[in-house]
ROMAR-802248 format. One record per residue (C-alpha): residue number from 0; residue in one letter; x, y, z. Coordinates in steps of 0.1 Angstrom, whole numbers. Example, Ala and Ser with C-alpha at 12.3 -4.5 7.8 and 13.67 -1.06 7.14 Angstrom:
# ROMAR-802248
site seq = 0 type = A xx = 123 yy = -45 zz = 78 $
site seq = 1 type = S xx = 137 yy = -11 zz = 71 $
***
This chain:
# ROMAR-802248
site seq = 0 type = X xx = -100 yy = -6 zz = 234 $
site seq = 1 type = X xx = -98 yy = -27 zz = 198 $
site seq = 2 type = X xx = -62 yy = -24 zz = 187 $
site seq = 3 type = X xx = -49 yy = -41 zz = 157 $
site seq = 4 type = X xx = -15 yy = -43 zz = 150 $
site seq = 5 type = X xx = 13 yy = -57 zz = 118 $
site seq = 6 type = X xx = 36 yy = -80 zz = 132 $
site seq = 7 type = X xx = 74 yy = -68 zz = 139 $
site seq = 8 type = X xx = 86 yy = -62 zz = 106 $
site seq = 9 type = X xx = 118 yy = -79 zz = 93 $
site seq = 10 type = X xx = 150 yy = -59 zz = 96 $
site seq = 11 type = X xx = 158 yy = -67 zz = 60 $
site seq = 12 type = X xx = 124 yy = -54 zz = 46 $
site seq = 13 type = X xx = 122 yy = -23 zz = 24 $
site seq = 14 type = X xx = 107 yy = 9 zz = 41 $
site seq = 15 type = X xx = 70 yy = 11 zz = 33 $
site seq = 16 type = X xx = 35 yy = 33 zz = 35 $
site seq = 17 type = X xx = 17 yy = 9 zz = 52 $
site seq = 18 type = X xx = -2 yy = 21 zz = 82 $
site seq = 19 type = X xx = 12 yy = -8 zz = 114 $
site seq = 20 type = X xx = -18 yy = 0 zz = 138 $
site seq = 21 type = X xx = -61 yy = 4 zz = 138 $
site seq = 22 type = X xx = -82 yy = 12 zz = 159 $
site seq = 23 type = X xx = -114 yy = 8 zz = 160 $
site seq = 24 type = X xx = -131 yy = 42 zz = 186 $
site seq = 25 type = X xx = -150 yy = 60 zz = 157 $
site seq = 26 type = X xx = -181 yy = 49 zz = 148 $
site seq = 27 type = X xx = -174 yy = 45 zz = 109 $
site seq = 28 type = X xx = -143 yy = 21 zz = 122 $
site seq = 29 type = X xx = -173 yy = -1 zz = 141 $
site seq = 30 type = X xx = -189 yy = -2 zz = 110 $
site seq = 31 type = X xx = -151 yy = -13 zz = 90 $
site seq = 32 type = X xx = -152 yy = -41 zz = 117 $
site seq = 33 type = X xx = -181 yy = -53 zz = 112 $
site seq = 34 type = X xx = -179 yy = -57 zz = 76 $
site seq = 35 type = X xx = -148 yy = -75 zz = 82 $
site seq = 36 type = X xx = -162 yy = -98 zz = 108 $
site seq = 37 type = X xx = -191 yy = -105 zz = 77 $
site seq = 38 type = X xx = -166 yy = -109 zz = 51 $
site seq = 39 type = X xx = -149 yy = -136 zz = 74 $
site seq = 40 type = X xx = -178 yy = -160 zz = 74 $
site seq = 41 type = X xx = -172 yy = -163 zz = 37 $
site seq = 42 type = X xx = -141 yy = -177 zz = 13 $
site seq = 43 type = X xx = -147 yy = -164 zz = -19 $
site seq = 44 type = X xx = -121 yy = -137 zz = -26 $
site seq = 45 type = X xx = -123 yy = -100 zz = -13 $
site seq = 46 type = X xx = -111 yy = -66 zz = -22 $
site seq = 47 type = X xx = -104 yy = -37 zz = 1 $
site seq = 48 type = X xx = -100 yy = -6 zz = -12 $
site seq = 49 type = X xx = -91 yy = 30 zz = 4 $
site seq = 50 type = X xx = -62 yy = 56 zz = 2 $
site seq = 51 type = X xx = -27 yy = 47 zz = 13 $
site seq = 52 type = X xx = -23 yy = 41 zz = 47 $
site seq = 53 type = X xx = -55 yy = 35 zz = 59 $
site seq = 54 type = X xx = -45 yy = 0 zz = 73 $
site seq = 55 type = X xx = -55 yy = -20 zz = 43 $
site seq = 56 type = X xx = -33 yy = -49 zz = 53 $
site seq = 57 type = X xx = -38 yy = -52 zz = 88 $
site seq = 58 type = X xx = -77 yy = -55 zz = 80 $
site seq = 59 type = X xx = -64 yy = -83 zz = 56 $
site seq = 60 type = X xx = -44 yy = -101 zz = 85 $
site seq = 61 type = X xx = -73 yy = -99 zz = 102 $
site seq = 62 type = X xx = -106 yy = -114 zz = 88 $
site seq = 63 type = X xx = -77 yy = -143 zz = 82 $
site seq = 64 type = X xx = -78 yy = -144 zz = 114 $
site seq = 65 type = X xx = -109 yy = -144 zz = 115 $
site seq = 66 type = X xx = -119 yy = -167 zz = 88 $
site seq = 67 type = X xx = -119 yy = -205 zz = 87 $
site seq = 68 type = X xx = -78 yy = -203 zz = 77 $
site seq = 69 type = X xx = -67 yy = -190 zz = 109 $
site seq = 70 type = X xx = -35 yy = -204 zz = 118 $
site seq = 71 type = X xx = -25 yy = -210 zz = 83 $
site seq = 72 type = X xx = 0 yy = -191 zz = 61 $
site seq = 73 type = X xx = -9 yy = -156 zz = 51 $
site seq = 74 type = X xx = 13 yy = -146 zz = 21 $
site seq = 75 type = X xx = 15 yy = -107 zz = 17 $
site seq = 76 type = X xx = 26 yy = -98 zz = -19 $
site seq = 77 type = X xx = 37 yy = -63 zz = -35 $
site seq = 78 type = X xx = 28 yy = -68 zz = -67 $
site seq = 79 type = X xx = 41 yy = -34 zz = -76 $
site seq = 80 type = X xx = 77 yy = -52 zz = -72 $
site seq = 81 type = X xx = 68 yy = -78 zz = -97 $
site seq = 82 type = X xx = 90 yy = -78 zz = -125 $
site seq = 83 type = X xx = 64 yy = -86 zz = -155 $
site seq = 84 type = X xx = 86 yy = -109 zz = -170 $
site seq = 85 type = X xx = 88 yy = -129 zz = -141 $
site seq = 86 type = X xx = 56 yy = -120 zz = -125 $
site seq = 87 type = X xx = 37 yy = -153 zz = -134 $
site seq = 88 type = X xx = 67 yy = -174 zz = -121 $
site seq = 89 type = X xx = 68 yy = -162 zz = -93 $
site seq = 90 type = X xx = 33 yy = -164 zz = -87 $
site seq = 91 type = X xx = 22 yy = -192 zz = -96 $
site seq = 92 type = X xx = 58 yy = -214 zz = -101 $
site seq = 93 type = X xx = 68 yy = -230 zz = -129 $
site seq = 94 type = X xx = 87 yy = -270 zz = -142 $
site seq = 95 type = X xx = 124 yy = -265 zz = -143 $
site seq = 96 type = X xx = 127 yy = -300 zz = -160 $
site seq = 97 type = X xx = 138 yy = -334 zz = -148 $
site seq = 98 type = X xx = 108 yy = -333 zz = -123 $
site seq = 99 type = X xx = 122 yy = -302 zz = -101 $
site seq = 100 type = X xx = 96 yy = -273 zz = -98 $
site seq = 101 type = X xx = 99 yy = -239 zz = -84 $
site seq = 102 type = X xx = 74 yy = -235 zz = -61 $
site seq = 103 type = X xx = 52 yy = -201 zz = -63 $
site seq = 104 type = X xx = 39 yy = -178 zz = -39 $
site seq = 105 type = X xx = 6 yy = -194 zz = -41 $
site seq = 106 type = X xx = 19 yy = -228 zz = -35 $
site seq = 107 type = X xx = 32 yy = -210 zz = -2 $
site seq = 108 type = X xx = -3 yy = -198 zz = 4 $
site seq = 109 type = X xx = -18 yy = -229 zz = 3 $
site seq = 110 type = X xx = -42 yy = -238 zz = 26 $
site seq = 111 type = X xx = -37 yy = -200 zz = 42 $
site seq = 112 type = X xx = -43 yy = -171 zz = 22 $
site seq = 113 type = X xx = -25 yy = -151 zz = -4 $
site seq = 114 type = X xx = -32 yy = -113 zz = 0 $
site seq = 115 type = X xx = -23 yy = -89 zz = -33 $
site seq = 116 type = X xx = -14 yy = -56 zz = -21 $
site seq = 117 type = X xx = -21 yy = -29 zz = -54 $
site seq = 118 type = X xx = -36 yy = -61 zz = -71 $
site seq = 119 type = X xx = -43 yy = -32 zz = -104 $
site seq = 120 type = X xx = -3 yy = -35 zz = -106 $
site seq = 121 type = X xx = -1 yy = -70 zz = -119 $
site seq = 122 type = X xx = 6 yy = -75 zz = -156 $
site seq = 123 type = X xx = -20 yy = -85 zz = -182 $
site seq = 124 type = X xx = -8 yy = -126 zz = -182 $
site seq = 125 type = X xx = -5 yy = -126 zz = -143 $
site seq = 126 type = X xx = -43 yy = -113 zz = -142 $
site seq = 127 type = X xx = -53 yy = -139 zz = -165 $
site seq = 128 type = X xx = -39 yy = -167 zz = -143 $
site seq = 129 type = X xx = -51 yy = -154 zz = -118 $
site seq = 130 type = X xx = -87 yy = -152 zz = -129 $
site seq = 131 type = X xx = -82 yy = -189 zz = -142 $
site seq = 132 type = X xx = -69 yy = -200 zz = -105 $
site seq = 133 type = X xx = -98 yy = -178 zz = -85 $
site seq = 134 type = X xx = -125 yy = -194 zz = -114 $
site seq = 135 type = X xx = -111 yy = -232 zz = -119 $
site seq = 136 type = X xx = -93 yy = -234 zz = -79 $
site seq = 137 type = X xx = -61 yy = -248 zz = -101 $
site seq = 138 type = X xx = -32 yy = -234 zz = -123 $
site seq = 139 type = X xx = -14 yy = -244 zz = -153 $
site seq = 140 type = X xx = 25 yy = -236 zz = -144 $
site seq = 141 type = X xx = 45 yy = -228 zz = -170 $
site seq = 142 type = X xx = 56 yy = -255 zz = -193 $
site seq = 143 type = X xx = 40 yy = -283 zz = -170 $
site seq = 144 type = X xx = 9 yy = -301 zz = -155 $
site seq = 145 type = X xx = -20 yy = -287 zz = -137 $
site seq = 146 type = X xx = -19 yy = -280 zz = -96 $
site seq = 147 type = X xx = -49 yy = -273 zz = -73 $
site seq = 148 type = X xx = -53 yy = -241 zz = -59 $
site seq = 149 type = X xx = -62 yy = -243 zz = -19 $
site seq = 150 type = X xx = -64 yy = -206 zz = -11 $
site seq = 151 type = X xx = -86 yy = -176 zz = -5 $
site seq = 152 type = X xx = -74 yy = -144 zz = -24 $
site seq = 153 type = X xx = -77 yy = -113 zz = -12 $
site seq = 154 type = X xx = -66 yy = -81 zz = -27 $
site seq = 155 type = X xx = -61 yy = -41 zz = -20 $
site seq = 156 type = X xx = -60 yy = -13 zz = -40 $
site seq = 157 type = X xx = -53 yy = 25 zz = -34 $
site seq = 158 type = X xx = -66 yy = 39 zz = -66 $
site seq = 159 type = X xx = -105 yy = 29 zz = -82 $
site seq = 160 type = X xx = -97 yy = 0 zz = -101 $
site seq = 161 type = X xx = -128 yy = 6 zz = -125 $
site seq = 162 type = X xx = -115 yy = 35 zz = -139 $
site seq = 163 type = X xx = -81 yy = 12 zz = -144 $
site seq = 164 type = X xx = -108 yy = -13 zz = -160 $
site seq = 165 type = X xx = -122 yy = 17 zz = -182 $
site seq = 166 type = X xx = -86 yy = 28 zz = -195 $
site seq = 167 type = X xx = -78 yy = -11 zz = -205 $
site seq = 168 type = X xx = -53 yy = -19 zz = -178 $
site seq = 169 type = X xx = -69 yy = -42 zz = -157 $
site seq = 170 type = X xx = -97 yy = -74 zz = -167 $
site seq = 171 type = X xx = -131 yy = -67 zz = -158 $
site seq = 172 type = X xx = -139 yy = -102 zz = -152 $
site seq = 173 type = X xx = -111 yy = -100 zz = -127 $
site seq = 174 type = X xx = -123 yy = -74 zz = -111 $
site seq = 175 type = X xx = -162 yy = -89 zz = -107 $
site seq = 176 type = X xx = -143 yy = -116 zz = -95 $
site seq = 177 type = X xx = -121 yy = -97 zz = -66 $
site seq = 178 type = X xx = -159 yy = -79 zz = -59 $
site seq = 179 type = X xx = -167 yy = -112 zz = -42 $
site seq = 180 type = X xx = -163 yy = -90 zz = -4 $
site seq = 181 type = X xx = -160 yy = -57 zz = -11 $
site seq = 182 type = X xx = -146 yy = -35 zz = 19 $
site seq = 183 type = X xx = -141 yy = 2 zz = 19 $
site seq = 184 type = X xx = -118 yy = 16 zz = 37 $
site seq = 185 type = X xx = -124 yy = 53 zz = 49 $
site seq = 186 type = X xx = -94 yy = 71 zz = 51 $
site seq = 187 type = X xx = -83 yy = 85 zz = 88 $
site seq = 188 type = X xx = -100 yy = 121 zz = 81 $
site seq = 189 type = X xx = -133 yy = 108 zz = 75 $
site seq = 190 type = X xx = -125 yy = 85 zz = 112 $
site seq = 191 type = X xx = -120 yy = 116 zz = 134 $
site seq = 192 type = X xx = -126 yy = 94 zz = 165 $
site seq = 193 type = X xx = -96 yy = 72 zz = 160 $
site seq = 194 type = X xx = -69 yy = 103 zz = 158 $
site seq = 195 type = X xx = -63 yy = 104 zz = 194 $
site seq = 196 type = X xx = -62 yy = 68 zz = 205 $
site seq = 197 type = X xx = -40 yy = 63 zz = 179 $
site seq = 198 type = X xx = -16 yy = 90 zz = 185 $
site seq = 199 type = X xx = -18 yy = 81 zz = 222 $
site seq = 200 type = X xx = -8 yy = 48 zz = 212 $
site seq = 201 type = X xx = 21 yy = 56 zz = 189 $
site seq = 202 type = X xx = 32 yy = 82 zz = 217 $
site seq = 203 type = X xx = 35 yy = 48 zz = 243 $
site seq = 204 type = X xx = 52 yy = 29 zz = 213 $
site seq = 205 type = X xx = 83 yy = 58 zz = 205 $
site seq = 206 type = X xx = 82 yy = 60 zz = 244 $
site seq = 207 type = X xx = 91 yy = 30 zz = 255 $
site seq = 208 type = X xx = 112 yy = 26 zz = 223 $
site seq = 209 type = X xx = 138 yy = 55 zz = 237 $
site seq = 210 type = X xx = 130 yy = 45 zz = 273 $
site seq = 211 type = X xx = 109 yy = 67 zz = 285 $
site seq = 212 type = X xx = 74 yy = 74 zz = 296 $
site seq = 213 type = X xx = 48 yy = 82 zz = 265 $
site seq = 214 type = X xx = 47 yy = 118 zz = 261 $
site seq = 215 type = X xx = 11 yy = 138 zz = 270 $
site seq = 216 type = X xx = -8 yy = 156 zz = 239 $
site seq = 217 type = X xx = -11 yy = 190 zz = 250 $
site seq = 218 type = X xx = -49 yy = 204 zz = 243 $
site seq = 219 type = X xx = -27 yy = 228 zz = 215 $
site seq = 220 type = X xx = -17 yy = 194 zz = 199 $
site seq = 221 type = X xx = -52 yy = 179 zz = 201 $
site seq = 222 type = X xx = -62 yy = 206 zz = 187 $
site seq = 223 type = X xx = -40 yy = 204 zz = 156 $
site seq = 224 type = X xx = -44 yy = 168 zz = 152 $
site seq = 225 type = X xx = -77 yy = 171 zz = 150 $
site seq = 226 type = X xx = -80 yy = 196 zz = 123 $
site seq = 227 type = X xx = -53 yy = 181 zz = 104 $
site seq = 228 type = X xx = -65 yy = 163 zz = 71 $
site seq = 229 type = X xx = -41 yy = 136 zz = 72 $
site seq = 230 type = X xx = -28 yy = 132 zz = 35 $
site seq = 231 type = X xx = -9 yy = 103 zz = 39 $
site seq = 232 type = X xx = -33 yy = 88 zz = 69 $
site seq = 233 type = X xx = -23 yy = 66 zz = 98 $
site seq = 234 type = X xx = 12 yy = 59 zz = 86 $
site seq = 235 type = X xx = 14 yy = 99 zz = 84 $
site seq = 236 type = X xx = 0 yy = 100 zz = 122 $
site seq = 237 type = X xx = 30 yy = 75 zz = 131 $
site seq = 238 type = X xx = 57 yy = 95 zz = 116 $
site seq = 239 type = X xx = 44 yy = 129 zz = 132 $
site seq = 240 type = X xx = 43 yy = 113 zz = 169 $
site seq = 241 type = X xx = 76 yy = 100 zz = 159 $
site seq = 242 type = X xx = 95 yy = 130 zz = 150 $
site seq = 243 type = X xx = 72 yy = 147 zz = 178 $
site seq = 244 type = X xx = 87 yy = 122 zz = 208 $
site seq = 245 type = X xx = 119 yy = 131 zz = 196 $
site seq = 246 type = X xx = 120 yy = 168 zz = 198 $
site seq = 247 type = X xx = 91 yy = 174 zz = 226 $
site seq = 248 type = X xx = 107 yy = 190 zz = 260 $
site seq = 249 type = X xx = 97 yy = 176 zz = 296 $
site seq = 250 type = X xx = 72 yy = 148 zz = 282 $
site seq = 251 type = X xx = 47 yy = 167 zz = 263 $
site seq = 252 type = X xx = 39 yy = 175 zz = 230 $
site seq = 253 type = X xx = 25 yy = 207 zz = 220 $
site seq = 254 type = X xx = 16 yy = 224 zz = 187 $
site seq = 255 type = X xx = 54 yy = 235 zz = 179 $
site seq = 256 type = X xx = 66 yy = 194 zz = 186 $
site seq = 257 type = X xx = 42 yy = 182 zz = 154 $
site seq = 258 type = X xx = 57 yy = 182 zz = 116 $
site seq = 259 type = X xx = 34 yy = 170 zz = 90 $
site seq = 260 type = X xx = 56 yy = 159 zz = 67 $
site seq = 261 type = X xx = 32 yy = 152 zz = 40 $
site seq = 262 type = X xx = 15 yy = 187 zz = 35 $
site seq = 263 type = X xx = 23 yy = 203 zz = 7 $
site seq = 264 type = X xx = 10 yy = 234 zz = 7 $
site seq = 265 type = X xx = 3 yy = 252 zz = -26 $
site seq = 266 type = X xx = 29 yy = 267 zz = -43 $
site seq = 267 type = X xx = 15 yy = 309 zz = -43 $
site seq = 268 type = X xx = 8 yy = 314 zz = -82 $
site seq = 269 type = X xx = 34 yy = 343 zz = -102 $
site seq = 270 type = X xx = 21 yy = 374 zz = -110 $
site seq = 271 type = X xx = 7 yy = 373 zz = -148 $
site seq = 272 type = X xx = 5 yy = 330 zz = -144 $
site seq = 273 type = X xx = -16 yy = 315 zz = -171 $
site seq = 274 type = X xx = -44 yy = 301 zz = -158 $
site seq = 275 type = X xx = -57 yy = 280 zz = -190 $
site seq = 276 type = X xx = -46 yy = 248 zz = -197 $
site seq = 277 type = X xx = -32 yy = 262 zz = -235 $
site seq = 278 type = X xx = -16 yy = 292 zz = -216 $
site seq = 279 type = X xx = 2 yy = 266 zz = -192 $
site seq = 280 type = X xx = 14 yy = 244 zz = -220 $
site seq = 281 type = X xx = 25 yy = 275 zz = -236 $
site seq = 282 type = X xx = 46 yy = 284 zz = -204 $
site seq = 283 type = X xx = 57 yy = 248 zz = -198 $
site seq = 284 type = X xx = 69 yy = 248 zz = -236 $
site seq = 285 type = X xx = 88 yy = 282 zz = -229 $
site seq = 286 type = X xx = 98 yy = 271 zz = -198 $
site seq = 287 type = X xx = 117 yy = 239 zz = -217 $
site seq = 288 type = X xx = 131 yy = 259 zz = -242 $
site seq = 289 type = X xx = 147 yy = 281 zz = -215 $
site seq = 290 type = X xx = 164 yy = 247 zz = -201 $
site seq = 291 type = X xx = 176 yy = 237 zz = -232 $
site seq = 292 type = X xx = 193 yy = 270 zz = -238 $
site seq = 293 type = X xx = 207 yy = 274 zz = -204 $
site seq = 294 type = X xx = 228 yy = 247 zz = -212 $
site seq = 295 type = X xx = 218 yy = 226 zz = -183 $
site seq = 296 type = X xx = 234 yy = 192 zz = -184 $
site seq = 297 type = X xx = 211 yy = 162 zz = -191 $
site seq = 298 type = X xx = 178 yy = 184 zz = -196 $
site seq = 299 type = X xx = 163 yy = 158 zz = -212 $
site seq = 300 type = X xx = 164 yy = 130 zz = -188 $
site seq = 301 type = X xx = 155 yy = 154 zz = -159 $
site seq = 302 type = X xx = 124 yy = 170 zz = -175 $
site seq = 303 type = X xx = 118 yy = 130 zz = -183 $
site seq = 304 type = X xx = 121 yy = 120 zz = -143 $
site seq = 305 type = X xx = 97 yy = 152 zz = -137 $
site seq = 306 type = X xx = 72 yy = 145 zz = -156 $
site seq = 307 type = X xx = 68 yy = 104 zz = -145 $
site seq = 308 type = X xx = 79 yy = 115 zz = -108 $
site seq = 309 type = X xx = 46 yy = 136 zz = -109 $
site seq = 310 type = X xx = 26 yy = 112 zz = -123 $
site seq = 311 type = X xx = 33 yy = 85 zz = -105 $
site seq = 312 type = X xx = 24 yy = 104 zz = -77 $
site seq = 313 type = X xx = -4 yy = 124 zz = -85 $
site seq = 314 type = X xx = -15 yy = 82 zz = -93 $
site seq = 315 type = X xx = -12 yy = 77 zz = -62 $
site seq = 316 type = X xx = 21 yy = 56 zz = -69 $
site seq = 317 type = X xx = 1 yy = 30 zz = -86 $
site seq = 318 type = X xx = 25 yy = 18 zz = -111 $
site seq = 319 type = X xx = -3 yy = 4 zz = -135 $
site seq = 320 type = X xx = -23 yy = 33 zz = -135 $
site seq = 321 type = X xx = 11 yy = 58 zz = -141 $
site seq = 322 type = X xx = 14 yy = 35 zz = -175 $
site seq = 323 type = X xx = -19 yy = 42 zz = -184 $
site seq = 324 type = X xx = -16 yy = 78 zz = -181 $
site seq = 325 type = X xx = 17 yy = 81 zz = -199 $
site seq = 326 type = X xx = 9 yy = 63 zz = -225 $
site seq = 327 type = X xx = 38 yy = 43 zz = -222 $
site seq = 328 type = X xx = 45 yy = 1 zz = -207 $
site seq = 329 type = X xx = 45 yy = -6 zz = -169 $
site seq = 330 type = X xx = 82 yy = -19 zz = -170 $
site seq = 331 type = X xx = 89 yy = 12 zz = -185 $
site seq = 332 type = X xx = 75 yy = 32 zz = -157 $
site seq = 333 type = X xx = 87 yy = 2 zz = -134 $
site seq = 334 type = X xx = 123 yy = 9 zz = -148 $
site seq = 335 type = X xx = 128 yy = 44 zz = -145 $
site seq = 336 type = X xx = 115 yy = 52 zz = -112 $
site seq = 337 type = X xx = 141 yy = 25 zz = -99 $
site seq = 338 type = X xx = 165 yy = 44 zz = -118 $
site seq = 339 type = X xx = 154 yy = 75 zz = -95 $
site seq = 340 type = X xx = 149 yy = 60 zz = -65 $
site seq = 341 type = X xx = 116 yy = 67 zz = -60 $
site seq = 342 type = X xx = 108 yy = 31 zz = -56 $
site seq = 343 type = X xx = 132 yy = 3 zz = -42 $
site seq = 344 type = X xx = 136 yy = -33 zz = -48 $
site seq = 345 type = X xx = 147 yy = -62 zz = -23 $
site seq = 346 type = X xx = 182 yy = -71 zz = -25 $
site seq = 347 type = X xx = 188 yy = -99 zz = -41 $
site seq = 348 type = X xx = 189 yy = -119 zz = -11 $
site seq = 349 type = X xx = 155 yy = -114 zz = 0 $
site seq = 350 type = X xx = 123 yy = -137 zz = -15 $
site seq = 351 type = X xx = 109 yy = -124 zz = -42 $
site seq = 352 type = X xx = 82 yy = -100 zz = -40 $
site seq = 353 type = X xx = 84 yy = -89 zz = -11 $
site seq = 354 type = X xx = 68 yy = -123 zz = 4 $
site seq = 355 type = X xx = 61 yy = -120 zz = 36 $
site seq = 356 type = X xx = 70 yy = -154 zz = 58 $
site seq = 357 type = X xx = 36 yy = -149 zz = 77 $
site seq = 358 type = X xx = 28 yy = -181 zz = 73 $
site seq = 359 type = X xx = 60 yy = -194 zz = 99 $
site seq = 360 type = X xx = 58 yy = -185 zz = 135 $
site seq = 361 type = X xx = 47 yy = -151 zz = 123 $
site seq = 362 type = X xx = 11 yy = -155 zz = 110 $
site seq = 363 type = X xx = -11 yy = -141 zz = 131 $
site seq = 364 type = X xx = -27 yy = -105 zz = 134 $
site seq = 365 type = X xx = -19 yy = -97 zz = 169 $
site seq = 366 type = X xx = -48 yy = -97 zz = 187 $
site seq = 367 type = X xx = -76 yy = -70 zz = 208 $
site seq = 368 type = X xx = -54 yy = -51 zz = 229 $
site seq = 369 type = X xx = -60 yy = -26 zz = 259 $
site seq = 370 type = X xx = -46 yy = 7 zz = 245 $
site seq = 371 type = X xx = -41 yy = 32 zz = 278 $
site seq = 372 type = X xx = -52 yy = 66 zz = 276 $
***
């Protein structure tokens, strides 16, 4: 069975949502893989797009792997960490004067490949560079001479970046540009064939992890992870194997083991609830003035982190597209949700941007596996 995996992760890394295993058992996942293995032959720049989740990166690592660069560095970037005052630095490096330089990300990527993970999250003059070094193969640094560019691009996104395009937050001509390979990633719903092998898998990984045999699906299981929609995808099947392994009694999970943690079922509406939009603003505006009267403490800043918390996710926790919708700058949005903790940052200690060293002993995609049943 075709299993695909990230490498170990560093221990100093921020949590994320990636998904850290595919497989490849349902027949739209044959057809994922072979669009990969098509894209490979190829070096112009590539694009995947799909929900959160779905293994975006993993399918990055591997048509490197597949492609002429294997072997080479592959440098994964959060561009959603990118500070957009620094963002171009740290991209694409800048002089520091007296003929020392500050080598960028893509300097690491050279020769390798640079991978942009939420690519629409970049700020206006780090898309234009970017467009110049995918156009021209070279970059201007800031405040210097010119330097050759020597590495394929690819990029994910979780949210359509035309409709970013259409709403002015991301270059067009970038985008035609990223379209070079462009690979669609279903998410794990519309992959029903690749619940089980995967869950099977996870259940060997949290086994062996606490020492003990993989725990058995019971058919009241299968049966639930089956009709399950899987919100939050692969990395959502991980955690609900995880917290399953945990609490399941002589090694074997039933329907009572699983949590989905991302479900969120829909809040029953209150007798009398408006149902038009003017009747809900109406509510919402009553409901403010209540706050305010109540004497609650800080009203202000919490109806504030509300209103971009619910944004920001219902965008899919695209910070470009948030800023869009609020009306308001993406260091703005960038700003407060740090202030909330909804996002994190890597301490200072860590390289910037979450680069990933994959590039040094840890580049490769670990290879087809045999995944027991």
């Amino acid at each position: 069975m075709r299993l695909l995996t990230l490498p170990a992760p560093e221990l100093t890394m921020p949590p994320t949502e990636r998904a850290r295993a595919l497989v490849f058992e349902d027949p739209r996942s044959h057809q994922l893989l072979q669009r990969v293995k098509q894209a490979a032959a190829s070096d112009a720049a590539a694009l995947l797009s799909g929900e959160t989740g779905t293994g975006k990166e993993i399918l990055a690592r591997h048509l490197h792997e597949l492609g002429g660069r294997r072997g080479r560095p592959f440098i994964a970037v959060s561009c959603g960490v990118l500070s957009p005052s620094l963002a171009e630095s740290e991209l694409f490096g800048h002089e520091q004067g007296a003929g020392a330089r500050k080598r960028g990300l893509i300097d690491a990527a050279q020769g390798g490949t640079l991978y942009l993970d939420e690519v629409g999250d970049l700020p206006p003059g780090a898309q234009a560079r970017l467009l110049r070094a995918l156009q021209e193969r070279d970059v201007i640094r800031a405040g210097a001479r010119r330097a050759a560019v020597d590495a394929r691009v690819i990029a994910a996104t979780s949210v359509p970046l035309e409709s970013v395009v259409a709403a002015g937050g991301f270059r067009e001509d970038l985008l035609a540009r990223l379209n070079g390979a462009h690979i669609a990633v279903p998410p794990l719903r519309e992959r029903p064939g690749d619940i089980l092998p995967l869950a099977r898998y996870f259940a060997g990984l949290y086994g062996r992890r606490l020492g003990a045999a993989p725990c058995a699906l019971a058919s009241s299981a299968v049966e639930l992870l089956l009709a399950h929609p899987w919100p939050g995808n692969i990395r959502e099947l991980e955690q609900v194997i995880h917290q399953a392994s945990l609490v399941c009694r002589a090694g074997r999970v039933t329907r009572d083991d699983l949590r989905f943690t991302s479900l969120q079922p829909k809040a029953p509406a209150l007798p009398g609830a408006p149902s038009t939009v003017d009747g809900l603003m109406a509510t919402l505006e009553a409901t403010i003035a209540a706050l305010f009267e109540s004497g609650c403490p800080n009203a202000h800043e919490r109806v504030e982190e509300i209103v971009i918390r619910a944004t920001y996710r219902r965008c899919e926790r695209n910070l470009g597209h948030t800023a869009i919708r609020l009306g308001v700058s993406r260091e703005l949005v960038r700003t407060r949700l740090l202030q909330f903790g909804e996002i994190g940052t890597p301490p200072a200690s860590e390289p910037p941007a979450s680069l990933s060293r994959t590039g040094e002993a840890r580049a490769a995609v670990k290879g087809p596996q045999t995944l027991q049943s």
